[in-house]
N, C-alpha and C positions, 0 to 999 in steps of 0.2 A: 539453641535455635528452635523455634516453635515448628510443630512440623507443616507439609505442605497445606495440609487443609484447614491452618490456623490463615493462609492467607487469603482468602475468601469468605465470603457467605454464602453459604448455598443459593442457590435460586431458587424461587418458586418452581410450581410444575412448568414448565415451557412448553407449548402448544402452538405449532407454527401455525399461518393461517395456509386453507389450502391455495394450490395453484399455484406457485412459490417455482420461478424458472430460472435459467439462465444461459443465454445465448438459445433463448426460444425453444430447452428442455426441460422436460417437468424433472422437477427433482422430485428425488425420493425422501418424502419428509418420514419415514420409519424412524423410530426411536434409535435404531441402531446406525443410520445413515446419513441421519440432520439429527444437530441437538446446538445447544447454546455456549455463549464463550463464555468462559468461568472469570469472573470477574474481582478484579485485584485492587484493593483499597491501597496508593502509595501511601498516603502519610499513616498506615498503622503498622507498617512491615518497614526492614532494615534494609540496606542498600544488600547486602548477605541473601537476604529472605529474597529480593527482587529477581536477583540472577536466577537465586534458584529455580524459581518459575519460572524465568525464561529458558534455561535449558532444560527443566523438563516438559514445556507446554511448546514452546518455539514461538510464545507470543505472551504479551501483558495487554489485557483490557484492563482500560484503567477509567471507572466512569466518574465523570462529575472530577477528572485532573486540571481543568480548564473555568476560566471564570464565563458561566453561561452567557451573562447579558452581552461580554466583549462577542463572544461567539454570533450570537442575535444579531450582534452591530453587523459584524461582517456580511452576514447571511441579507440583509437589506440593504448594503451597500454594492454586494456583486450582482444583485437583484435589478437593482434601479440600474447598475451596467448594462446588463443583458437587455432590462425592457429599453434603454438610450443606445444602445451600440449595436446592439444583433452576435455578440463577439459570446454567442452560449456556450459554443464546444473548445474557446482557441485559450487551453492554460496557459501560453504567454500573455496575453490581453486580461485577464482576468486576475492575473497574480500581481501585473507591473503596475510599477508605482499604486501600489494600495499596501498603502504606511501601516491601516490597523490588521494586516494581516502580517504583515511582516514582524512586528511587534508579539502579537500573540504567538508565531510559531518560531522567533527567533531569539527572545528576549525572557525573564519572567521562570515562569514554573514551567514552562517544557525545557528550557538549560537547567533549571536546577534540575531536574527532574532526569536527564540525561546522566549530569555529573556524579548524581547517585547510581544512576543505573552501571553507568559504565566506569566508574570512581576514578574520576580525573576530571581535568577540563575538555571539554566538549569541541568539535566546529564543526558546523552546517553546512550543507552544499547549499552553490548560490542560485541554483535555478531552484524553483518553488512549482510543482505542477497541479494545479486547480482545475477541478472536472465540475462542470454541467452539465448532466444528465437529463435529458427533457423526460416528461411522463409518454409513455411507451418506449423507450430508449432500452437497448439490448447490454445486456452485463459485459466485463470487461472478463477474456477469458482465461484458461487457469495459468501461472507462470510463477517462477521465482526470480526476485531484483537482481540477482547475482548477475544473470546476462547483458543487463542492461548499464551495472555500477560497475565491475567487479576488476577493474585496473587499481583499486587501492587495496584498504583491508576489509577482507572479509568482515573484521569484525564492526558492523556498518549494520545501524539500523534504519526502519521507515517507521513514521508517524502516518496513519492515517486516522483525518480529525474531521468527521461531520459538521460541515458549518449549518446546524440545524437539526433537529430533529428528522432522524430517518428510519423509522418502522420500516422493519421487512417489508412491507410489498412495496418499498421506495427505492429499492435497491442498494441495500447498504453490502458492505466489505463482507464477507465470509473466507474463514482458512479451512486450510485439510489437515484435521486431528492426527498430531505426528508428523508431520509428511517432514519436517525438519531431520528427522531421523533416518529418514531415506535417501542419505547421500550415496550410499555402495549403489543404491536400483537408481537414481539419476544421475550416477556421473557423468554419464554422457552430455547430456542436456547441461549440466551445475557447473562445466568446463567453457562452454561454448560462452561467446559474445557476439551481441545479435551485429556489433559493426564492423566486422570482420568480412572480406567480401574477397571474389577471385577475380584476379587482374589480369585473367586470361580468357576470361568470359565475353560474350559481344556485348555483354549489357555496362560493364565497367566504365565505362566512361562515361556512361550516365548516373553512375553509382556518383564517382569523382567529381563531377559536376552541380551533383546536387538534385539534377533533373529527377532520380531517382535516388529514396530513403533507404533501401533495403533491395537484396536480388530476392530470395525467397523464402526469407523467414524472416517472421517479426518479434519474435521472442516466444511465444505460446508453446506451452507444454505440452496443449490440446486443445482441440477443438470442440470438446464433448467434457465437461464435468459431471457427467453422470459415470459415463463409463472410467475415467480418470479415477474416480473415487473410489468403483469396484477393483481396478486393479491396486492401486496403493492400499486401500484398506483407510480404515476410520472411517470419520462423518465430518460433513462440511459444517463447521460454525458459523454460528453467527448471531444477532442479536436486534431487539428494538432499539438502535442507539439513542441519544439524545444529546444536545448541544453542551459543550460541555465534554465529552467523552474521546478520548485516546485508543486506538487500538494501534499499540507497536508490536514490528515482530522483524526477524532478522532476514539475511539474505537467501538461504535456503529453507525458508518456509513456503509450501504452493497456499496462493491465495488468488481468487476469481471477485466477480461480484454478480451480485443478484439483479434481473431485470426491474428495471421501474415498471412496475404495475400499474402508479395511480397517473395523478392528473396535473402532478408539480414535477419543479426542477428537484433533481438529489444533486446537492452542492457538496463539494469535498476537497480537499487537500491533502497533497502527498509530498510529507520534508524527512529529509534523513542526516542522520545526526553519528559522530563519530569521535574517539578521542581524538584531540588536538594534534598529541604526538605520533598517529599514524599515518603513511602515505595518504593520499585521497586521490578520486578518478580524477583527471583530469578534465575529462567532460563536463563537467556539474559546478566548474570552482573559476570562480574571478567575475567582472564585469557584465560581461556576455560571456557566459556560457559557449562552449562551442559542441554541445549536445549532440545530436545526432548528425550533423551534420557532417558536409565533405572533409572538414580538419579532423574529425572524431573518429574518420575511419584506416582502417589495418589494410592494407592489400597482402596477398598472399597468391601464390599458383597452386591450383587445386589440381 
């Protein structure tokens, strides 16, 4: 087996641009604090060499996994949505019925692509979540999928795929170097699921009804990725993505995103992929999805 640094290319010097935020705080772009995601060519490494890097990176960027022009299509198809519908932030509206997105993240070289990863046959969850990010639009804050998926197997990954070209100041995806490592310092939080609610509470049967998503907490790890960073240690990744480009990474990895700086929409998508033969959430799987919703949730007396 070639060794880890046979699986990349180095990168150039990387040199964020300044002013670079998220949830409206200036990151600390220090070499030791911000730096870039090491990037993993799938068809020159083994499905062997793949794992390896995901377990010691807790993520594979994989650029240029995806056939750019389909990418392109999409990116002016969810486009001319938004300028005809108004439907910018609603990832249901944006993801249904649009055939060449479903194709591209369900079909092709993200299954094969999977089946290497995870060496078996693959299945998808059925909800598909598609972000519109308008230009001034605030990053999405820091958490791991665990809380949100984590009634199947852990061993459960996310695809997030830039429909487009997104330079840092667009607001593209950033992870926390390591933070996968950090299950003993998050157990607490890595246990939890955000639709667990107490049925002894006065607000419960707005929980049940649907009236209300959540009693007091939405999944977030933190409300502050700066100071998040100082406590775990490492630096936030991240990258110029472009069309075209995969970044996977597993359930306990913390990952945030960067503020849209400029003056466009940052388009994206979020699909997670798993062997066949393992449980799966039940929120995520069938016709309608029953996601977040009043079926989705646990009562408990607290």
């Amino acid at each position: 087996m070639n060794s880890p640094t046979s699986l990349s290319t180095p990168p150039p010097t990387f040199t964020p641009p300044s002013g670079l935020t998220s949830l409206g705080l200036a990151l600390d772009l220090a070499p030791q604090a911000f730096g870039e995601l090491r990037a993993t060519h799938e068809a020159q490494v083994t499905p062997a060499e793949l794992r390896e890097r995901m377990l010691e990176d807790g993520y594979l960027y994989l650029p240029g996994l995806l056939d750019r022009e389909q990418v392109l299509n999409i990116q002016r198809l969810v486009t001319e949505r938004i300028a005809q519908g108004g439907n910018s932030h609603s990832s249901h509206d944006l993801a249904q019925n649009n055939a060449p997105l479903a194709e591209l993240l369900y079909t092709g070289r993200m299954i094969e692509f999977y089946e290497k990863l995870l060496g078996g046959p693959v299945k998808h969850f059925d909800h598909t979540w598609f972000r519109a990010v308008a230009g001034g639009g605030s990053g999405t804050y820091p958490h791991c999928d665990i809380v949100y998926m984590g009634r199947g197997t852990f061993n459960l990954c996310t695809a997030w795929v830039p429909m487009g070209d997104v330079p840092l100041d667009v607001g593209g995806l950033m992870v926390l170097e390591h933070s996968h490592r950090q299950a003993a310092t998050l157990a607490n939080y890595l246990q939890r699921d955000v639709d667990v609610y107490c049925t002894n509470r006065q607000d419960a049967p707005d929980i049940e009804s649907g009236a209300k998503t959540w009693q007091d907490w939405d999944g977030r790890l933190s409300s502050d990725p700066v100071s998040l960073r100082a406590k775990l240690g490492g630096r936030w990744l991240s990258t110029n993505f472009q069309a075209g480009d995969v970044l996977t990474f597993g359930m306990g990895t913390v990952h945030a995103s960067l503020d849209n700086r400029s003056n466009r929409f940052r388009l994206s998508s979020d699909s997670r992929y798993q062997l066949a033969s393992e449980p799966a959430d039940e929120r995520w799987i069938g016709a309608n999805p029953i996601a977040h919703g009043p079926a989705g949730k646990i009562g408990k007396i607290c």
